[in-house]
DOLUMNU-207108 format. One record per residue (C-alpha): x, y, z. Coordinates in steps of 0.2 Angstrom, whole numbers, padded with zeros to 4 digits, always signed. Layout:
<pts>
XYZ/...
</pts>
This chain:
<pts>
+0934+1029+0368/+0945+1045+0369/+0933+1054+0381/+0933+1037+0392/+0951+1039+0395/+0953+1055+0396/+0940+1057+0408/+0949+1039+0417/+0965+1051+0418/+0957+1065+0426/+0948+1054+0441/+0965+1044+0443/+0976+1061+0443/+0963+1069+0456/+0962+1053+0467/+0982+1051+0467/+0984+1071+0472/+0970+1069+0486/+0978+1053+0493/+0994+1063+0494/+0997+1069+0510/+1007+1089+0510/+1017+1093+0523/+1015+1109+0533/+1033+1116+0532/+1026+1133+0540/+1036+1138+0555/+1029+1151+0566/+1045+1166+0566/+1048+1181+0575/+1059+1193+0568/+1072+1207+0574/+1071+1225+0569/+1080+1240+0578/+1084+1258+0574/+1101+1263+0576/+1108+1280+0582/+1125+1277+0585/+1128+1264+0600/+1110+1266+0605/+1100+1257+0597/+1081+1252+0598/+1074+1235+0595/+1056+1227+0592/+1050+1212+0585/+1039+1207+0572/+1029+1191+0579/+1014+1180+0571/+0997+1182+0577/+0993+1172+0593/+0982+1157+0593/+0969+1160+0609/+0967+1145+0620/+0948+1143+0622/+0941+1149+0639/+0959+1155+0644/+0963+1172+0647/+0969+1184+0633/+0985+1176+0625/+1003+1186+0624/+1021+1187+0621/+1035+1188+0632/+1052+1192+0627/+1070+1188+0632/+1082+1200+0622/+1102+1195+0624/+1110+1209+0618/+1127+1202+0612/+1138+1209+0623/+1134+1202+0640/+1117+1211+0643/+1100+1205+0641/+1082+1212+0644/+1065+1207+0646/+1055+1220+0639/+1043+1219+0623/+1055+1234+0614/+1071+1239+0624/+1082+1250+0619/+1103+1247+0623/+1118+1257+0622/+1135+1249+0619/+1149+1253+0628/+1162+1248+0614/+1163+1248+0593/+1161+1231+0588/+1150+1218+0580/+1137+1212+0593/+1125+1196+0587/+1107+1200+0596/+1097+1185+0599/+1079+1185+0604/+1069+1171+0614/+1048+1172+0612/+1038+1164+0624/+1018+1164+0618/+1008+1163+0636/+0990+1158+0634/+0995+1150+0615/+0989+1135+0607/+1005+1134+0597/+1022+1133+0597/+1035+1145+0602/+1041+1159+0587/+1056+1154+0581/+1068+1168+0580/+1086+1172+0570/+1100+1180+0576/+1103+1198+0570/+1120+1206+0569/+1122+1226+0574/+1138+1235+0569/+1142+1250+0581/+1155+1259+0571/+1154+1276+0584/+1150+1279+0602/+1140+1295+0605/+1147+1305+0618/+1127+1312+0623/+1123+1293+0624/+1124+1287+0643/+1130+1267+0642/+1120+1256+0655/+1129+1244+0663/+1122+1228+0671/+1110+1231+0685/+1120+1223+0703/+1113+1208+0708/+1120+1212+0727/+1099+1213+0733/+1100+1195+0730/+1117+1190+0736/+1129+1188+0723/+1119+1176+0714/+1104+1175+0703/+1098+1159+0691/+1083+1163+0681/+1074+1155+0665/+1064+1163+0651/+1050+1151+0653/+1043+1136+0659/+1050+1117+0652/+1041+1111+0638/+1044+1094+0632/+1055+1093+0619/+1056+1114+0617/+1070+1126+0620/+1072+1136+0634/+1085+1149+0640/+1093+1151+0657/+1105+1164+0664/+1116+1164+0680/+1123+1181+0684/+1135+1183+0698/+1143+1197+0706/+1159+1200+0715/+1154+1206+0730/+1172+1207+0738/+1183+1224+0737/+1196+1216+0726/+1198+1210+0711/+1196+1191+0710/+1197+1173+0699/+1184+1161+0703/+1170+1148+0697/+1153+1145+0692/+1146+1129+0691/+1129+1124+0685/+1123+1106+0689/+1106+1099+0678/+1099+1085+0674/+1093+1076+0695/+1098+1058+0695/+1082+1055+0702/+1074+1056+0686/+1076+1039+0676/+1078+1050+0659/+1088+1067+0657/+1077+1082+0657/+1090+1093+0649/+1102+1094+0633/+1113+1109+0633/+1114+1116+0616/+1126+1130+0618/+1130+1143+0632/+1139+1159+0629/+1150+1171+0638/+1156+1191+0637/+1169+1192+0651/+1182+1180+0646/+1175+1165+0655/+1183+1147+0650/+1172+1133+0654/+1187+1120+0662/+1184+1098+0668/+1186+1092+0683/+1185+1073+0688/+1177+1072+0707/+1169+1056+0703/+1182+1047+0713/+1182+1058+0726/+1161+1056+0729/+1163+1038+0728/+1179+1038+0742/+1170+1049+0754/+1150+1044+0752/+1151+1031+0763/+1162+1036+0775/+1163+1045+0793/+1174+1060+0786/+1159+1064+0773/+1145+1063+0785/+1156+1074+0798/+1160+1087+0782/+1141+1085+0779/+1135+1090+0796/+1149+1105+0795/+1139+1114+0780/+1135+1131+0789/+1124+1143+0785/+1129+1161+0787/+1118+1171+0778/+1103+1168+0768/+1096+1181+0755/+1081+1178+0742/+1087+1160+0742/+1104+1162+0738/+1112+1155+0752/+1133+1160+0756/+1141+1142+0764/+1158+1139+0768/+1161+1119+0766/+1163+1118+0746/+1168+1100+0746/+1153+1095+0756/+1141+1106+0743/+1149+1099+0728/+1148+1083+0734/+1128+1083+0735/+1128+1092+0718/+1136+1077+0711/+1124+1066+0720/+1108+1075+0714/+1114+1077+0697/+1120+1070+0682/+1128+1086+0672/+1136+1102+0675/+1146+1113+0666/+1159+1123+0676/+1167+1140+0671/+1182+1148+0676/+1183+1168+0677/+1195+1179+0680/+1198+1199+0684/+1180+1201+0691/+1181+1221+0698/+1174+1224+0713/+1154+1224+0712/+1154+1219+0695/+1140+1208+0689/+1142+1195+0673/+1129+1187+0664/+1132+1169+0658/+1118+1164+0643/+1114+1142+0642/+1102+1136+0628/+1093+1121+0633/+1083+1107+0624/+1071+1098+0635/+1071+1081+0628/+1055+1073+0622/+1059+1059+0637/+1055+1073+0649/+1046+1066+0663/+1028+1069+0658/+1020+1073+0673/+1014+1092+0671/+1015+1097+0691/+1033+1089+0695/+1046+1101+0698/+1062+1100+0694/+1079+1108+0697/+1095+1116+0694/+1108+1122+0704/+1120+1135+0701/+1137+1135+0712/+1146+1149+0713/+1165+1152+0721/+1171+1169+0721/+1188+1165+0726/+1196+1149+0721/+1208+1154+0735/+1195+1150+0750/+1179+1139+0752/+1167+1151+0755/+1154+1151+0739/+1136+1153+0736/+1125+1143+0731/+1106+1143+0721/+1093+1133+0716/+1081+1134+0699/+1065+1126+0703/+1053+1124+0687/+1037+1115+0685/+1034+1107+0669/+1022+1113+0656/+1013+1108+0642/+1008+1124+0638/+1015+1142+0645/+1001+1145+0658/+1007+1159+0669/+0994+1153+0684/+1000+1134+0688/+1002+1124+0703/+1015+1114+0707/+1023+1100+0720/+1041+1094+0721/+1029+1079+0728/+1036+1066+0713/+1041+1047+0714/+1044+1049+0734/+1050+1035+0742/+1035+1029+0752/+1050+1024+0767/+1059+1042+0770/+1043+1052+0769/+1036+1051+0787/+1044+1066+0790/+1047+1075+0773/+1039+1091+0770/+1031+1091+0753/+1033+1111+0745/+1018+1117+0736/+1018+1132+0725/+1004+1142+0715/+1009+1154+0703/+0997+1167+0696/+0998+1183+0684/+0989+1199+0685/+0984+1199+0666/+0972+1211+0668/+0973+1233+0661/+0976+1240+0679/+0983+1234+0697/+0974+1219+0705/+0972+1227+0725/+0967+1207+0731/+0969+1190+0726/+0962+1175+0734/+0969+1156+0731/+0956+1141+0736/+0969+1127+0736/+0961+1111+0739/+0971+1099+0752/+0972+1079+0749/+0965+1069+0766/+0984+1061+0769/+0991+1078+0774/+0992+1084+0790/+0985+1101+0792/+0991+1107+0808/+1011+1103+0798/+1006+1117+0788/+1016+1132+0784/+1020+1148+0772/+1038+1145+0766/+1039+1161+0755/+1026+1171+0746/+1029+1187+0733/+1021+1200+0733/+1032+1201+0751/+1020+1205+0765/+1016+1201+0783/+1004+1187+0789/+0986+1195+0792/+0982+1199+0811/+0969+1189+0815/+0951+1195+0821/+0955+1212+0814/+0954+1219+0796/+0969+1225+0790/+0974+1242+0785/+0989+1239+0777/+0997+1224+0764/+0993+1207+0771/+0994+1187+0766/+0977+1180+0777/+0976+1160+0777/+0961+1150+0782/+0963+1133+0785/+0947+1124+0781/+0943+1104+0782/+0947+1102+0764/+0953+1119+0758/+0967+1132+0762/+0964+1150+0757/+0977+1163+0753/+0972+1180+0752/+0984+1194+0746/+0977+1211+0756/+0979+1229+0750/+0991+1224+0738/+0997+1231+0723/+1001+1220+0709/+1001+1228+0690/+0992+1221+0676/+1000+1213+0660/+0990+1224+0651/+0993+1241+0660/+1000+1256+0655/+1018+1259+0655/+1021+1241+0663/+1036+1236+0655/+1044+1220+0664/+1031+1206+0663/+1037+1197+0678/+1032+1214+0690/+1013+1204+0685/+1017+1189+0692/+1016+1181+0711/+1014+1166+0721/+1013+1157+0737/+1025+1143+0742/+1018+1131+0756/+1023+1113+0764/+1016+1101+0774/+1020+1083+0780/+1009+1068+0779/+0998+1063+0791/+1003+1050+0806/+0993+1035+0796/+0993+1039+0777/+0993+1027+0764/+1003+1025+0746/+0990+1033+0736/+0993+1047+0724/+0987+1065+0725/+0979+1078+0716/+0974+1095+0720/+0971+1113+0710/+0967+1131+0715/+0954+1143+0708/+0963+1161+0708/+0951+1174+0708/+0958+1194+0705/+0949+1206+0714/+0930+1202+0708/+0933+1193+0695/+0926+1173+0687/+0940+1159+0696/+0955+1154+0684/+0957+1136+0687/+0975+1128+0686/+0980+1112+0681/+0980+1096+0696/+0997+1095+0706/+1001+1077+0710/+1012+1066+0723/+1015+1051+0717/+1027+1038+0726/+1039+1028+0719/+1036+1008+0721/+1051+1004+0730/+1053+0984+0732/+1050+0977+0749/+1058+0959+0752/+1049+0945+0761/+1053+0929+0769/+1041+0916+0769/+1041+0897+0777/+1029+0885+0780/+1021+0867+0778/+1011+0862+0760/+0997+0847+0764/+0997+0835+0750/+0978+0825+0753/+0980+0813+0736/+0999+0807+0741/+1002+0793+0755/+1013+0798+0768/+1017+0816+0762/+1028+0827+0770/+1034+0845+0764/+1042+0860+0771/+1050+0877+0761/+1057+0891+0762/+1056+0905+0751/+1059+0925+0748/+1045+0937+0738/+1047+0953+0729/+1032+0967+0728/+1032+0986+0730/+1035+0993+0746/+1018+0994+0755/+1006+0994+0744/+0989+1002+0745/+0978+0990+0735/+0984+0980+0719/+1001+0976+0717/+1009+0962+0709/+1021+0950+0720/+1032+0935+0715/+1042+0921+0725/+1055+0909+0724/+1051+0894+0735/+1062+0879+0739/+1053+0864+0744/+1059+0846+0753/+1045+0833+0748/+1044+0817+0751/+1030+0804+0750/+1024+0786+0745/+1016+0786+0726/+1006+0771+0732/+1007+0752+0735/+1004+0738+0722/+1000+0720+0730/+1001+0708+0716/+0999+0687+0719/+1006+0674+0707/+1015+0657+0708/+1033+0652+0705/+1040+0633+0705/+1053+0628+0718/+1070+0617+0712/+1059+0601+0716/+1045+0604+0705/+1032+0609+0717/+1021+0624+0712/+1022+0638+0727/+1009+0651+0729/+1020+0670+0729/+1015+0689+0736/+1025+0701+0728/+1022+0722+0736/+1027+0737+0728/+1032+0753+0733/+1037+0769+0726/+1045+0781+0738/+1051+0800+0732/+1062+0813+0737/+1061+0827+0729/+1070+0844+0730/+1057+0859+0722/+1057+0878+0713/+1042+0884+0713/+1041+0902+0706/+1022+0908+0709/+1018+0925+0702/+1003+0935+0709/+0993+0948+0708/+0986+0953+0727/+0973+0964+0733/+0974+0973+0751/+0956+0973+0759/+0962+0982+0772/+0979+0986+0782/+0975+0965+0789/+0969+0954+0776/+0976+0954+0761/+0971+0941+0745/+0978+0935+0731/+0978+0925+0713/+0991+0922+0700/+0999+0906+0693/+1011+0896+0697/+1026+0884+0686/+1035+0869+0698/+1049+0859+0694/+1059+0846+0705/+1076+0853+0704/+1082+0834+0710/+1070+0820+0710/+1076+0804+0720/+1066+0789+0718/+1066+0770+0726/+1058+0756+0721/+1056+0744+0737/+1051+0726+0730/+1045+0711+0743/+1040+0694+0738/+1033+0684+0749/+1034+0663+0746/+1019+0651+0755/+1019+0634+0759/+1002+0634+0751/+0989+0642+0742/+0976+0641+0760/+0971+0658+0768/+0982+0653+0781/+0997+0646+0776/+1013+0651+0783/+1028+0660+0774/+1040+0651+0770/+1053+0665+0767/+1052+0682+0760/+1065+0692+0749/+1067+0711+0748/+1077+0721+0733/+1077+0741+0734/+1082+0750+0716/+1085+0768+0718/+1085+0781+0706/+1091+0799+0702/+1085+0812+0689/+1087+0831+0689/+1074+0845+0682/+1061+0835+0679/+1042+0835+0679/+1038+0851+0676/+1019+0857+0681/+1010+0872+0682/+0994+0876+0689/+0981+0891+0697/+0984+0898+0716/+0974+0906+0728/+0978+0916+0742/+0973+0923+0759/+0985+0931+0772/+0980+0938+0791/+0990+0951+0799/+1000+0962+0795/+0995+0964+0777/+1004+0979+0770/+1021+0975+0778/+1028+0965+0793/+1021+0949+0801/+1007+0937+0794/+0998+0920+0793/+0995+0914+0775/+0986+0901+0768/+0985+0894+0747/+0975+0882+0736/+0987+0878+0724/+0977+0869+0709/+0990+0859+0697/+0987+0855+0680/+0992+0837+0685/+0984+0823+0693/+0985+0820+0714/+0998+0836+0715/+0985+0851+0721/+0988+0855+0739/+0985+0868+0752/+0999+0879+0758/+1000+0885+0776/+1013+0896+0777/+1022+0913+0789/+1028+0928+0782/+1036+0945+0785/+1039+0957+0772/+1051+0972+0775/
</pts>
């Protein structure tokens, strides 16, 4: 009996520990270590070993090093000298390319520099004047629900010193859910970050002709690497507050002449991150080097979302577009690749497929890096090219006689030197229809096997188009039937195929629920029995709601069909009872009538006889949007009340 239970224990405590599920609490960390030689010090990291992606290239880290006092780097291990004694907290962000896990969570280390070594040269911040005064960057590619870091660095470009603003606006309204959380942003020259309310102002001057004169009044007046230099601030404000829901605005001060300050912003994408994996989104960094005058520059991040940190990707700002506005939109494209290879790749060749509803002849390179000419064509060139062929499906870039370093190459430090891409537009075709897209591009380095990225999409929002519809319903089981309505529908905006549609239709009806002829005898005063008629008749008039709901098919861009079901109710139902009694002078065929009495009883109720019932549907013309025909079997789950709908409608 022992050995029974003790062997019962043992099966019970093994079953109850394997039904227990252990959490893995393992985190994936990367730590900081340096060497120290006075204010110079040498940093590397210690990072977990990579997980390769199956079929994908050789996996890596990059690195984003913020030094603590304003600086930053982006090699594996840099090494920094500080200008000043202090306490500096180094922070590190790891990004794992070609990973099939998650980023390396990382600490912030704390260096003491007690002395300055005179042999020691400091290194100040590199000028940002190559790109205009103003630069925006990331450390990697948004990934649902991760962190990311983005620094804006701006220079003071003036020959005096000067106190101005930096504004950075995130989150685009277009986008239903925020992309963005900003967890924290730090700043080493003294910067404040300061509110200001110009809600009220957007909402005076949107509509109004002093906006859209201000609007047309933005000038361009130099353009450099993107970073455009404009003189109408209110007017570039105002859009900012238009596209976005967030910014954060600094205030600086005592900026030197050609000094350039780093400002550091940790954000969380939010797990409601739009999830399509080829949309781009943005932000936009404003930035005012005087508070004194309007002139300011102005810069835009564009960033595809990832699911994984893929270096070669493709990418369309082509999401939820309003199928009205695009006719003459240009939609960007952009394929990014990485040379992740041990030496220098000399050519690169993109085969980009091209979807059917884009014109071709539209097409055109909008920027490209590595920088170099368009190809000559019918010669081979001899010097660094960009050669496009446009084929009936395809478009091929080649990069010519290039030179663009390897990941893996020796003495390459800076990861992004490795990287390139071609940006491209096009607009749609003259007749194109409310489909989505999707297209990919093999990249091939040199000789070597394709890498294939992921689908870029356009999708278009549904928009709502508003119909009107009238017509006339035939009612074959009533007597005497007459009805006419009126009525609006709701469905996407042009839709290619399926789409759902309801309506709201008032109705006047009116009609004769039949005659009764009954026959019978009634006694006069003086005792004779005289032979009676008596006829019945109902007579309605009803007001009707009918709300039908849909689901409809476009054959073509002419005949569209239908089916859906449909509830009906009389809002006001009016009905008379018309009695007459006719009295003869006896009961032969013939007899004469002797007199005749009439009595009317009317009647009036409101919300009753509720039906509901199965509806079929045909229109001609104009299928998609505009003028057609219709006509609809509406079956009710009620005797006498099916009847056929003949009807005009235009949808806008």
């Amino acid at each position: 009996m022992k050995k029974l239970l003790s062997l019962f224990f043992i099966l019970f405590y093994l079953f109850s520990f394997s039904q227990t599920k252990v959490k893995d609490t393992v985190t994936r960390r990367a730590n900081i270590t340096y060497n120290q030689k006075g204010n110079a010090v040498k940093f590397k990291p210690e990072t977990p070993p990579l997980i390769p992606i199956a079929g994908a290239p050789k996996p890596f880290y990059s690195y984003l090093w913020e030094m603590g006092d304003g600086h930053y780097s982006k090699e594996a291990e840099p090494k920094h000298v500080y200008k000043n004694k202090g306490t500096y907290k180094t922070k590190l962000a790891v990004t794992n390319n070609y990973d099939n896990g998650k980023p390396p969570a990382t600490r912030p280390k704390s260096v003491a520099v007690n002395e300055i070594a005179e042999e020691e040269i400091y290194t100040d911040i590199a000028s940002i004047e190559d790109q205009n005064g103003l630069v925006i960057q990331k450390n990697a590619d948004p990934i649902p629900d991760q962190e990311m870091e983005v620094i804006v660095s701006y220079q003071n470009m003036e020959n005096y010193v000067t106190d101005g603003k930096l504004y950075l606006f995130y989150n685009e309204k277009q986008f239903k859910n925020n992309n963005f959380e900003l967890i924290d942003f730090r700043t080493y020259a003294g910067e404040k970050e300061v509110k200001e309310n110009l809600v009220a102002t957007v909402d005076d001057l949107e509509n109004s002709d002093s906006y859209l004169a201000s609007g047309n009044a933005l000038v361009k007046v130099q353009k450099s690497k993107n970073t455009t230099t404009e003189i109408d601030l209110d007017a570039t404000l105002l859009d900012a507050y238009k596209t976005y829901k967030n910014v954060t605005i600094l205030e600086f001060y005592g900026a030197n002449p050609g000094e350039t300050r780093n400002v550091f912003f940790t954000h969380k994408t939010t797990p409601e991150m739009i999830k399509d994996t080829s949309a781009t989104v943005t932000m936009r960094s404003v930035f005012v080097p005087n508070r004194s005058f309007k002139n300011h520059k102005v810069k835009n991040l564009e960033m595809e979302i990832v699911t994984s940190h893929d270096p070669n990707k493709m990418g369309s700002n082509g999401s939820f577009m309003n199928y009205r506005l695009v006719r003459f939109k240009r939609v960007n494209f952009k394929t990014r690749f990485q040379n992740n290879g041990e030496g220098p790749a000399r050519m690169i060749r993109l085969e980009t497929d091209i979807p059917d509803m884009f014109d071709k002849k539209t097409f055109q390179i909008e920027d490209m890096y590595p920088k170099c000419p368009i190809c000559p064509k019918e010669e081979e060139p001899t010097v660094s090219c960009l050669d496009t062929i446009i084929k009936q499906k395809q478009i091929f870039f080649t990069f010519k006689n290039i030179y663009l370093p390897g990941s893996e190459q020796k003495n390459v430090k800076e990861k992004d030197s490795t990287k390139g891409f071609v940006k491209y537009s096009m607009k749609f075709n003259k007749d194109f229809h409310k489909v989505n897209t999707k297209s990919r591009t093999a990249i091939i380095f040199d000789k070597n096997e394709p890498i294939i990225t992921n689908y870029a999409t356009t999708r278009f929002s549904p928009g709502i188009s508003i119909g009107a519809k009238a017509g006339y319903n035939f009612y074959p089981s009533l007597d005497n039937s007459k009805s006419y309505f009126v009525g609006a529908t709701i469905s996407p905006f042009k839709a290619y195929r399926f789409y759902w549609q309801a309506e709201l239709i008032n109705s006047l009806h009116k009609y004769n629920n039949g005659t009764t002829i009954t026959t019978g005898f009634t006694t006069s005063p003086n005792g004779v029995r005289q032979p009676t008629r008596t006829t019945t008749t109902l007579n309605y008039s009803n007001i009707n709601n009918e709300i039908p709901l849909l689901i409809r098919y476009n054959i073509n861009n002419f005949i569209g069909i239908g089916a859906g079901i449909q509830a009906n109710i009389n809002a006001s139902e009016k009905q008379e009872e018309h009695t007459k009694i006719d009295y003869f002078e006896s009961e032969k065929p013939d007899s004469p009538i002797l007199k005749t009495e009439e009595n009317t009883i009317s009647n009036s109720k409101t919300f009753t006889n509720f039906k509901t019932g199965l509806l079929f549907d045909l229109t001609l013309g104009a299928a998609r949007i505009g003028p057609s025909l219709g006509a609809r079997y509406v079956l009710n789950f009620e005797e006498n009340f099916n009847y056929v709908q003949l009807y005009a409608i235009w949808k806008f």
